[in-house]
C-alpha positions as a Markdown table, in Angstrom:
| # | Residue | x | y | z |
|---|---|---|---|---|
| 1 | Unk | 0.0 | 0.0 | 0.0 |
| 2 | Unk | 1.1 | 3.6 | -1.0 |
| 3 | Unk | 1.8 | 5.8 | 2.0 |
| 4 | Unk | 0.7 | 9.3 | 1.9 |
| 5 | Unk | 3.9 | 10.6 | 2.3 |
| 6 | Unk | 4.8 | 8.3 | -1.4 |
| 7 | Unk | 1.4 | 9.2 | -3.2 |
| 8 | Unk | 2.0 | 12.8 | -2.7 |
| 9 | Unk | 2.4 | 15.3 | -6.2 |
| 10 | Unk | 3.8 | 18.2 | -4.5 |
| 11 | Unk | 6.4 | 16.1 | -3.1 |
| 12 | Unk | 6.8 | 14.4 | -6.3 |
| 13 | Unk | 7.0 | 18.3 | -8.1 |
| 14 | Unk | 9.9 | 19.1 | -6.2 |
| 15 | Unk | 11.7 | 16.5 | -6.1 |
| 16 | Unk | 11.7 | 16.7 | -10.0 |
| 17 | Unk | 12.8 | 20.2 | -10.3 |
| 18 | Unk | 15.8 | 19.1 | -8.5 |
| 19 | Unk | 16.2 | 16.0 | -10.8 |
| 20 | Unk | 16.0 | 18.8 | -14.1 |
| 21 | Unk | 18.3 | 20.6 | -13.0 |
| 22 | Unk | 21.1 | 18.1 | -13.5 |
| 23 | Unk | 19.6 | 17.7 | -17.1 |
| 24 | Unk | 20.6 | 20.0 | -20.2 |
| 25 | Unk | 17.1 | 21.6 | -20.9 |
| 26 | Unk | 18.0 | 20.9 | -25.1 |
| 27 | Unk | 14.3 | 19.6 | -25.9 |
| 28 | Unk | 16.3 | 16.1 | -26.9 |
| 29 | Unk | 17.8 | 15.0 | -23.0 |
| 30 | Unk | 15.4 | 12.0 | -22.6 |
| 31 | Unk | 14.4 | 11.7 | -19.0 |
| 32 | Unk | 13.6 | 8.5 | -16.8 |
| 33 | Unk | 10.8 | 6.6 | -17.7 |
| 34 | Unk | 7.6 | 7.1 | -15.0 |
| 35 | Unk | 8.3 | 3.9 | -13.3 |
| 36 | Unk | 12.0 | 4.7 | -12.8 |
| 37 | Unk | 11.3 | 7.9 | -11.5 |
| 38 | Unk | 8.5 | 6.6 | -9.1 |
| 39 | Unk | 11.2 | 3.8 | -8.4 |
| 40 | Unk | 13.8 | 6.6 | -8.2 |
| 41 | Unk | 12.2 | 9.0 | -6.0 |
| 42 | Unk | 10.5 | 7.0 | -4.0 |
| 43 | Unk | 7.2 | 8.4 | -4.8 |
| 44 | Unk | 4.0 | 6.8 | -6.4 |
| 45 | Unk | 3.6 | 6.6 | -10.3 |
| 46 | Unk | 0.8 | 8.4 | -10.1 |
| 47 | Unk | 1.9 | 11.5 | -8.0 |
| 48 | Unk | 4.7 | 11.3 | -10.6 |
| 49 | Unk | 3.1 | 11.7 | -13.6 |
| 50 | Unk | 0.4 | 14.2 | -12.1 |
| 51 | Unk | 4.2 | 16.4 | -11.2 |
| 52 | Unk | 5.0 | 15.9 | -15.1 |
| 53 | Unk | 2.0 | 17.1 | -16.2 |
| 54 | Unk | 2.9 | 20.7 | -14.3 |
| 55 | Unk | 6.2 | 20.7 | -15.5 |
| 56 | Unk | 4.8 | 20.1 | -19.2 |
| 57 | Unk | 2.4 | 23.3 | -18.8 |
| 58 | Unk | 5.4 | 25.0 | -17.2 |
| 59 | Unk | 7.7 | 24.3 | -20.6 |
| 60 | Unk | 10.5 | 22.8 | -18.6 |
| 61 | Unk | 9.2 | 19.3 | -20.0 |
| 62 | Unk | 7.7 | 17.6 | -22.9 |
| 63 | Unk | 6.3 | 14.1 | -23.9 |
| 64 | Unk | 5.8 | 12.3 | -27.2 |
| 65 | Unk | 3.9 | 9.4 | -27.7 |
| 66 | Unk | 5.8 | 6.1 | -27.9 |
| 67 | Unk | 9.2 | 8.0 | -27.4 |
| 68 | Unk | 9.3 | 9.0 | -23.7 |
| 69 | Unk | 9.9 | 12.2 | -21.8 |
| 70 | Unk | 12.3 | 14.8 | -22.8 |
| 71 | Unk | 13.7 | 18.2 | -20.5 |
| 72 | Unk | 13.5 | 21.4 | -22.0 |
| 73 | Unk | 10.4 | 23.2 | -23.8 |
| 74 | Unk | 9.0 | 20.9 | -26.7 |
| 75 | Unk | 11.4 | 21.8 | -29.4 |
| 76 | Unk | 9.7 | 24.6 | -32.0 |
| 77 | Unk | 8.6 | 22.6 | -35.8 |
| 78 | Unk | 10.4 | 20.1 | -34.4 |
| 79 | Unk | 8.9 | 17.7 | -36.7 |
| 80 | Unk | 8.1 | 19.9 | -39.5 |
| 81 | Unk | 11.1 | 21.9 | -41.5 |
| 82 | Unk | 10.5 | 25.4 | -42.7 |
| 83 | Unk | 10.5 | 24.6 | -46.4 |
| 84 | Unk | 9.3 | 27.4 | -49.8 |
| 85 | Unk | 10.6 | 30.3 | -47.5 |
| 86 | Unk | 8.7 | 33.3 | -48.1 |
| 87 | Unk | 10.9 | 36.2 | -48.1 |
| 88 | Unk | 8.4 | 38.4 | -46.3 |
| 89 | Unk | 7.7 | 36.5 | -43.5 |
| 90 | Unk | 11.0 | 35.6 | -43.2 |
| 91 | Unk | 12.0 | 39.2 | -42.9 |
| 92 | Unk | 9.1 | 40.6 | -40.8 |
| 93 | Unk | 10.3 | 37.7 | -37.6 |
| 94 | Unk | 13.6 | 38.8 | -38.5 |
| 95 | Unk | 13.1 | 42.4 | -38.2 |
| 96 | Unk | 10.9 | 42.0 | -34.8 |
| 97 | Unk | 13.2 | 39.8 | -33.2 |
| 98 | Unk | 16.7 | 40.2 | -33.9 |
| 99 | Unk | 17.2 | 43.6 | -32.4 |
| 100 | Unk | 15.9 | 42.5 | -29.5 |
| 101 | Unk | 18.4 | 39.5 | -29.3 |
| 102 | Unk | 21.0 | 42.0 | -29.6 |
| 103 | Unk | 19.5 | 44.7 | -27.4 |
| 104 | Unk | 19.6 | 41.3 | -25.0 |
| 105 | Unk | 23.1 | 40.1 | -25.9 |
| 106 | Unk | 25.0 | 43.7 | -25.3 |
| 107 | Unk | 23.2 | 43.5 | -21.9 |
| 108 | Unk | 24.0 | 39.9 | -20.9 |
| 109 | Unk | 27.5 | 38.7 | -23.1 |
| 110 | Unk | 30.3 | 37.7 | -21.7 |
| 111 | Unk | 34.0 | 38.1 | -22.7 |
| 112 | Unk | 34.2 | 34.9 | -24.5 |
| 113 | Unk | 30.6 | 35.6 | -26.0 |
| 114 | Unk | 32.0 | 38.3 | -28.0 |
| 115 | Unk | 35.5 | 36.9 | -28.8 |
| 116 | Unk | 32.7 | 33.7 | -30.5 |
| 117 | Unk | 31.5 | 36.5 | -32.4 |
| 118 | Unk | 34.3 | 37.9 | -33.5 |
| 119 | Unk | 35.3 | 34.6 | -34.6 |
| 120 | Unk | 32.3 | 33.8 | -36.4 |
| 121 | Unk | 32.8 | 37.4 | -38.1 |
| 122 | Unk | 36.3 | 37.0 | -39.2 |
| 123 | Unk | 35.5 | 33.6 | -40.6 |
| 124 | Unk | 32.7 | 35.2 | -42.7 |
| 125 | Unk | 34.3 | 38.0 | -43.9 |
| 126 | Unk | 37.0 | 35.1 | -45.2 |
| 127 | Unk | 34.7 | 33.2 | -47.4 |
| 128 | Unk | 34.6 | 33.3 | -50.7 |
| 129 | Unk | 31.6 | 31.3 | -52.0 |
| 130 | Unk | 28.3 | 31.5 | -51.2 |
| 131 | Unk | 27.4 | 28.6 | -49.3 |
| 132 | Unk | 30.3 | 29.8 | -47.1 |
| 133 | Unk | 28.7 | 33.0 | -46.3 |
| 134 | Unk | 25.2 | 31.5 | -45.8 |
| 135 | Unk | 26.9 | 29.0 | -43.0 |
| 136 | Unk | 28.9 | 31.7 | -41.3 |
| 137 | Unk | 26.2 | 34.6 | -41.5 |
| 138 | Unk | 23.6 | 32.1 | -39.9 |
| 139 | Unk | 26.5 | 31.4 | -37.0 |
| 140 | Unk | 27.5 | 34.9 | -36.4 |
| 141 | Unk | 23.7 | 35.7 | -36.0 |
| 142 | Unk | 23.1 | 32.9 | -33.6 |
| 143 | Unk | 26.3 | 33.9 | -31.0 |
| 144 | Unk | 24.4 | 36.9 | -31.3 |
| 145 | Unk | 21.0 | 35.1 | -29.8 |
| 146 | Unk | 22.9 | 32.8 | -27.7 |
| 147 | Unk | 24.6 | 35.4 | -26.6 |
| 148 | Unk | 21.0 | 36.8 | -25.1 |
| 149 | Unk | 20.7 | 34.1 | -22.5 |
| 150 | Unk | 16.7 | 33.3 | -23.5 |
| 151 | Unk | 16.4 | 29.8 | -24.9 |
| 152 | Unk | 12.9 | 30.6 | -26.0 |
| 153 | Unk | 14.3 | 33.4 | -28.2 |
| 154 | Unk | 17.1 | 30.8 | -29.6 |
| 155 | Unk | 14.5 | 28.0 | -30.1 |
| 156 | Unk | 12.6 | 31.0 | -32.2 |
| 157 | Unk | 15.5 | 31.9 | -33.7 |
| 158 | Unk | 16.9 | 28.6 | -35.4 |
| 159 | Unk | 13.5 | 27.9 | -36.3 |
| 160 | Unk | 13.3 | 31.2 | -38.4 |
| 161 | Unk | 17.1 | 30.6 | -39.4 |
| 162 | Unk | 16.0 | 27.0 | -41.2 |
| 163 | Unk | 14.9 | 29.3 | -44.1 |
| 164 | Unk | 18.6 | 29.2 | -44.9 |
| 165 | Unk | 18.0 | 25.5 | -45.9 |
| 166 | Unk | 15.7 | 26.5 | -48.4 |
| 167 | Unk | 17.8 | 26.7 | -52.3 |
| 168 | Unk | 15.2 | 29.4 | -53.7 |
| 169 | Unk | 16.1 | 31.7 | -50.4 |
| 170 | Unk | 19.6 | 31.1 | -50.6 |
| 171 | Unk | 19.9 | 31.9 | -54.2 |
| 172 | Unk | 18.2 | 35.2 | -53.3 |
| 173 | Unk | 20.0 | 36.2 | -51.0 |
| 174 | Unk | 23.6 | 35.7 | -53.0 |
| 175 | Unk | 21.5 | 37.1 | -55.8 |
| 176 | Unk | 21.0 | 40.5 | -53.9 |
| 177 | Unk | 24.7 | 40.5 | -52.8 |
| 178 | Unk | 27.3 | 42.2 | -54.7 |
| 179 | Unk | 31.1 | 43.8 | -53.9 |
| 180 | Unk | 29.8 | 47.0 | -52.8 |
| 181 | Unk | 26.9 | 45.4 | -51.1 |
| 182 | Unk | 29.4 | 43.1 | -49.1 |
| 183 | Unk | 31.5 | 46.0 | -48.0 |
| 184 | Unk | 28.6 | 47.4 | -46.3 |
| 185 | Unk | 27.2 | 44.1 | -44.8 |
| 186 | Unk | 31.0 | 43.8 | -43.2 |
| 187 | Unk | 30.7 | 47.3 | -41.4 |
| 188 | Unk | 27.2 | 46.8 | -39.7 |
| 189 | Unk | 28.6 | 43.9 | -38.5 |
| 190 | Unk | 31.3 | 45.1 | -37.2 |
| 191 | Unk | 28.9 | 47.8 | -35.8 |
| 192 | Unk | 26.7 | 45.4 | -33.9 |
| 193 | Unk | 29.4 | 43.3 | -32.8 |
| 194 | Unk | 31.2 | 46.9 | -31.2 |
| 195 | Unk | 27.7 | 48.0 | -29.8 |
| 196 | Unk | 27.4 | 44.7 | -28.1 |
| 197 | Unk | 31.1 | 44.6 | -26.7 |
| 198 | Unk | 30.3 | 48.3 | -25.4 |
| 199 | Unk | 26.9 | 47.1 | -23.6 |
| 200 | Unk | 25.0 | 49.9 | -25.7 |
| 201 | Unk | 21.7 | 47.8 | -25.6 |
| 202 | Unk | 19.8 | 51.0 | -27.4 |
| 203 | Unk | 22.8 | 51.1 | -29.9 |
| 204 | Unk | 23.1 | 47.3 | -30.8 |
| 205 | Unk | 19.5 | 46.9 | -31.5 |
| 206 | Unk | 19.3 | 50.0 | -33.8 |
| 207 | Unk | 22.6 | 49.0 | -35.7 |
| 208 | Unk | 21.1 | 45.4 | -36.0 |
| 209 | Unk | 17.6 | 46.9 | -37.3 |
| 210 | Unk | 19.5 | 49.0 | -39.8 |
| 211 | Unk | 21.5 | 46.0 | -40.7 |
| 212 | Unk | 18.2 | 43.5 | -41.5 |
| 213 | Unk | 16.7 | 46.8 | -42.7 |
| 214 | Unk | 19.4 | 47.2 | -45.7 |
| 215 | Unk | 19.0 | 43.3 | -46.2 |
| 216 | Unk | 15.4 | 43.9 | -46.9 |
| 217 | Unk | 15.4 | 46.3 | -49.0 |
| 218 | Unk | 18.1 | 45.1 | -51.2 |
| 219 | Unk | 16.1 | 41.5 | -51.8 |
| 220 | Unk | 12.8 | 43.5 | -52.4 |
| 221 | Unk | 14.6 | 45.7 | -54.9 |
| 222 | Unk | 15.7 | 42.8 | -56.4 |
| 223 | Unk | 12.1 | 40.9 | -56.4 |
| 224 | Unk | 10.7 | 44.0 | -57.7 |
| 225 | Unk | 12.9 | 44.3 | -61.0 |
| 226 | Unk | 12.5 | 40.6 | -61.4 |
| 227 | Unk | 8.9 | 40.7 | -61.5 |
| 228 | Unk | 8.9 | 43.6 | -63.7 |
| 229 | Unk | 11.2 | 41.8 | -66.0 |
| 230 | Unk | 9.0 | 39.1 | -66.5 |
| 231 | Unk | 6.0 | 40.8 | -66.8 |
| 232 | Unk | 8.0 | 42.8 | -70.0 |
């Protein structure tokens, strides 16, 4: 027979925060199954899964059918790829959410935040070919969100950043780049990586907006004259 002290949830609840914070909160760190835990803990099955079912609403857990418990928040698309990226919607998350992440990172980075930046930077400004700069734009943007200490934010952001899988983006995007266009893509983000190291919150957010802004308005420029080209 269960004692009350065993079939007791609240018990259970804590005991389980203590238990997740051992575990990497990715969204893929399988937990114990219910019986282990209950085992585990010492605790009923039942007081168990009625703690898992809080920690689920709280987002520090997630379950899937068949494949067990994971830590973390459940993991954003995480079985559906962004696929036929549409540049506006793309741009519009963008434009509402990176400033913020920098606004965030020049308040939060550490030293060896920003030196990962500058890394990512200098290895960026190196590559020649396209598929280069696609891979080391997408990871100088992300030190910049990891940089921000949310994971909610970086779970929204390399959602939004899997439109760089996407050919018909990519080929925009070199499509809008030229020589000139690269020279000024290199000093905004040199700008936002400075405004960041400086802890200027108000100036790394604006020098990100005006660096997606430029972005945007180079790739609707281009759309534009494309579509009048083909209507000719």
């Amino acid at each position: 027979m269960i004692t009350p002290e065993r079939d007791n949830s609240s018990l259970a609840l804590e005991r389980l925060r203590m238990l997740l914070r051992d575990i990497p909160a990715t969204g893929d760190s399988r937990i114990p199954t219910e019986r282990q835990l209950a085992e585990t803990l010492g605790i009923s099955r039942r007081s168990v899964r009625r703690a898992l079912e809080v920690l689920e609403a709280e987002g520090l857990v997630w379950r899937r059918q068949g494949a067990g418990t994971f830590a973390g928040p459940r993991p954003v698309l995480a079985e559906q790829e962004v696929t036929d990226a549409n540049f506006t919607e793309v741009m519009e998350v963008r434009l509402r959410l990176e400033p913020q992440l920098a606004q965030l990172a020049a308040l939060r980075a550490s030293d060896s935040d920003i030196a990962r930046m500058h890394d990512s930077l200098g290895r960026l400004e190196a590559t020649e070919d396209a598929d280069g700069r696609e891979l080391w734009d997408s990871a100088f943007h992300r030190e910049i969100a990891r940089a921000a200490g949310n994971r909610f934010f970086l779970m929204i952001f390399d959602s939004m950043d899997r439109a760089r899988h996407d050919d018909a983006w990519r080929a925009l995007r070199e499509r809008a780049r030229s020589r000139a266009n690269l020279a000024q893509t290199t000093l905004q983000h040199r700008e936002i990586v400075a405004a960041i190291a400086a802890h200027d919150p108000v100036r790394a957010g604006e020098a990100m907006r005006t660096h997606l802004m430029t972005l945007h308005d180079r790739i609707l420029q281009l759309t534009s004259l494309e579509a009048l080209e083909d209507a000719s």
